[in-house]
N, C-alpha and C positions, 0 to 999 in steps of 0.2 A: 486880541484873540476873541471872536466869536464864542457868545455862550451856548450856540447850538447853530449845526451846519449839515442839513436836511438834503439828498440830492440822491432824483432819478426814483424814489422809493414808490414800489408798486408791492401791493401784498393781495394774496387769493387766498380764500377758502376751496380747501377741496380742491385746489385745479382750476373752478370753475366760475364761483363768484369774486369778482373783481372789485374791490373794496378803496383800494390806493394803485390811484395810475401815476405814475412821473411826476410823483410829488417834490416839490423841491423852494427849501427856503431857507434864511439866516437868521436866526434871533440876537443881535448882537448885545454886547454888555452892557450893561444899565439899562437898560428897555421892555416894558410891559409891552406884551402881544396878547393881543385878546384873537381867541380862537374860538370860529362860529360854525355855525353849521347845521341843519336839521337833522334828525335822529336815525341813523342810520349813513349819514354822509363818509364817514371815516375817520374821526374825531380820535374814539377811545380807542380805536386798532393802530391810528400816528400813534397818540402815547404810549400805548404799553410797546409800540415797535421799539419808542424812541428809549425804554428802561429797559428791552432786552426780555419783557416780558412776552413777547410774541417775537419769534425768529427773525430776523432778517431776510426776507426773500432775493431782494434785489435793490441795489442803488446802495449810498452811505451814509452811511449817521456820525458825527463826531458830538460831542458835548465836551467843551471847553477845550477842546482839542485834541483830547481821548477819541481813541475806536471805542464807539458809544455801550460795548459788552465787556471792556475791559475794566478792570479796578476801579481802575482812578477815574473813570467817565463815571460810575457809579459813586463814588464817595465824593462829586463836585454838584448832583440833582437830587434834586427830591422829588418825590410826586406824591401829590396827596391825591386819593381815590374820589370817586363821588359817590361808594358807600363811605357808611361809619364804622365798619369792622375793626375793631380793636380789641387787642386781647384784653378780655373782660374779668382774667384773673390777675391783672395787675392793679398798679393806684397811678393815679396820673403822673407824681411821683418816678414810684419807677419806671414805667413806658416813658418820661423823658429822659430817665437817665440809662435806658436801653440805647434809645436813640441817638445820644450823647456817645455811648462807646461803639457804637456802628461808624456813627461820622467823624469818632477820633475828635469832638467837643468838649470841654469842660463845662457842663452845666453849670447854671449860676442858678442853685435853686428859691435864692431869696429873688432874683429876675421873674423865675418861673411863677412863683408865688402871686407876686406882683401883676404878670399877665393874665392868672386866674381871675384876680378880682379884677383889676381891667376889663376882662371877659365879664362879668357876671356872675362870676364863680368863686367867690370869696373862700377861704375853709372848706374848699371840696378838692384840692390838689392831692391831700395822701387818702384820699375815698377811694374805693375802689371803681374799677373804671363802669362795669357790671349793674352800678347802681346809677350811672349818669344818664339823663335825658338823650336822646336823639341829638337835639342842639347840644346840649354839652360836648356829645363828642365829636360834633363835626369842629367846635371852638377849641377842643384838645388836639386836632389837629393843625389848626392854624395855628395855634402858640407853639407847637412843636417848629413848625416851619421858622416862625420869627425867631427861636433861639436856634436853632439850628444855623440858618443866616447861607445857605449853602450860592453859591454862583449863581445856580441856575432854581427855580422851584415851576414845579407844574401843578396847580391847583385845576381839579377836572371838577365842575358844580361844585365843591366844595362848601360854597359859598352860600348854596338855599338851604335852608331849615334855620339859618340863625338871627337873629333879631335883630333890630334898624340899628341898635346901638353898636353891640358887636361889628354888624356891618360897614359904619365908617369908622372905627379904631382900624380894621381892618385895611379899608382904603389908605389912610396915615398910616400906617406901619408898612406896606407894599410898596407906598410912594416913597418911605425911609429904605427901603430894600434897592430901589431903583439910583435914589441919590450916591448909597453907598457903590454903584457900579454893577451891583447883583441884579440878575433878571429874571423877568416873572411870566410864563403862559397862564394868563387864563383862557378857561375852556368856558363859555358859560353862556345864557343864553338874556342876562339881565344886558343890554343893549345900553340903557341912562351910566352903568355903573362903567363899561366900556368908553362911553364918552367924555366921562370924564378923568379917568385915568387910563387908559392905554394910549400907547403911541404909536402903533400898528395897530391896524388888524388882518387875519389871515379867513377867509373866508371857505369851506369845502363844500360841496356836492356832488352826490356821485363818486367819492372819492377824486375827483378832481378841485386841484387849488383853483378857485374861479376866482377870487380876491385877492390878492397882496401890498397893502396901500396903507400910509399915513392915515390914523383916524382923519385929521384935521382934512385931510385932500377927499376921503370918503364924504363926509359932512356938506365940504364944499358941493360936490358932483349931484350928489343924491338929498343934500337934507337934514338926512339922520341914517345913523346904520340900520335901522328896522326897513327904511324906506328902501335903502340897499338890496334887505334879503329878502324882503317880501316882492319886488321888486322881480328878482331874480325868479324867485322861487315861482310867482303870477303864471312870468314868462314862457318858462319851462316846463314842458310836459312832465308831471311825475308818472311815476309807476303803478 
C-alpha cells in the first residue's frame, strides 16, 4: 500500500492564480522523497492540500489508503510545519503526551527523555515550551515525530535552525523510520542532505512537477541535484 497517492491536483487562489496544475505522484512505503522547489513553486500549498489544511479543489489524494480528509488518513501522517509555533503554555512533556493521545500512542516518556538529550536538550523536557530557543523547538518537533513513528511524516524546512549535531541524529533516526517501512517527505532546500538520504526526489516549478526521479538517476544525468535546479531554473524564464 502506497504511503501517499497524489493525482490530477490542481489548486487556485481566487479563481485566478494557478499555484498546482496536474500534479500527480506516489510516495511508496519505506521511502524518503525529498521535495524541491523555489519559493513560490507550490511546495507548501501540496502539503497543507495533502493534510486537508487547504480544500481540495481538484484531482485525489489518498495517504496510506485513506481519502486523505478522512480520520484514518489523518491519524497515519504527520506534518511538521516550517514555523516553530508551538503551544508555549505547555512543557515538552506534555505537548508530547498531547500528541501521543491525538495519534492513539503510548508515550514512552523515559524514550522521550532520552531523545532530549540526544537532541541537546538534557533536563529541559518538563520546561515549559515558552522558555525554549528557536532551535529547541524546531528539535521538539522532530522528536515528537520519532516517537510518534506514524506511516507517513512530512517534515517542511523543519530541519534549518538546528545544529550540525542534531542534524545527523536526525538523518540516522529518518533513515531508522525508512528501514522500518515508514516514509518521509522532505521539503527542504539543503540539496548534500538530499543526496545522501533520499531516494526520490520530486522537483516543482510553477506549480508544475518538472522532476520525478531516483536521486541516484538525477546525479547520474545532471551531477548533483543543485546542478539539476539551477539548471532548470537558468533555463527558464522567471517572473
Amino acid at each position: 500500500m502506497p504511503a501517499l497517492e497524489v493525482s490530477g491536483v490542481t489548486y487556485s487562489y481566487d479563481g485566478f492564480v494557478t499555484v498546482l496544475e496536474e500534479v500527480g505522484f506516489t510516495v511508496d512505503a519505506g521511502e524518503i522523497v525529498g521535495l524541491l522547489g523555489p519559493n513560490g513553486s507550490g511546495k507548501s500549498t501540496l502539503i497543507k492540500t495533502v493534510f486537508d489544511l487547504l480544500r481540495l479543489q481538484s484531482g485525489t489524494i489518498a495517504v496510506g489508503g485513506h481519502e486523505h480528509a478522512s480520520p484514518a488518513a489523518k491519524s497515519v501522517a504527520m506534518y511538521l510545519a516550517s514555523n516553530d509555533y508551538l503551544p508555549q503554555f505547555l512543557t515538552g512533556r506534555e505537548y508530547i503526551e498531547m500528541l501521543g493521545r491525538l495519534y492513539g500512542v503510548a508515550v514512552e516518556h523515559t524514550a522521550a527523555d532520552r531523545l532530549f538529550e540526544t537532541f541537546s536538550m538534557a533536563g529541559r523536557y518538563d520546561d515549559l515550551i515558552e522558555d525554549y530557543s528557536h532551535g529547541m523547538r524546531k528539535k521538539t518537533q522532530l522528536v515528537s515525530a520519532l516517537l510518534m513513528r506514524r506511516p507517513l511524516t512530512i517534515i517542511d524546512e523543519t530541519l534549518n535552525g538546528i545544529d550540525i549535531e542534531a542534524l545527523h541524529r536526525t538523518e540516522k533516526e529518518l533513515a531508522r523510520l525508512r528501514a522500518e517501512g515508514r516514509s518521509v517527505i522532505l521539503c527542504t532546500h539543503d540539496f548534500a542532505l538530499l543526496e545522501r538520504l533520499a531516494d526520490r526526489v520530486l522537483f516543482l516549478d510553477h506549480g508544475v512537477l518538472v522532476t520525478d526521479a531516483s536521486t541516484d538517476s538525477v546525479i547520474d544525468e545532471h551531477g548533483s541535484l543543485s546542478a539539476m535546479v539551477f539548471g532548470h531554473l537558468d533555463a527558464e524564464p522567471r517572473p
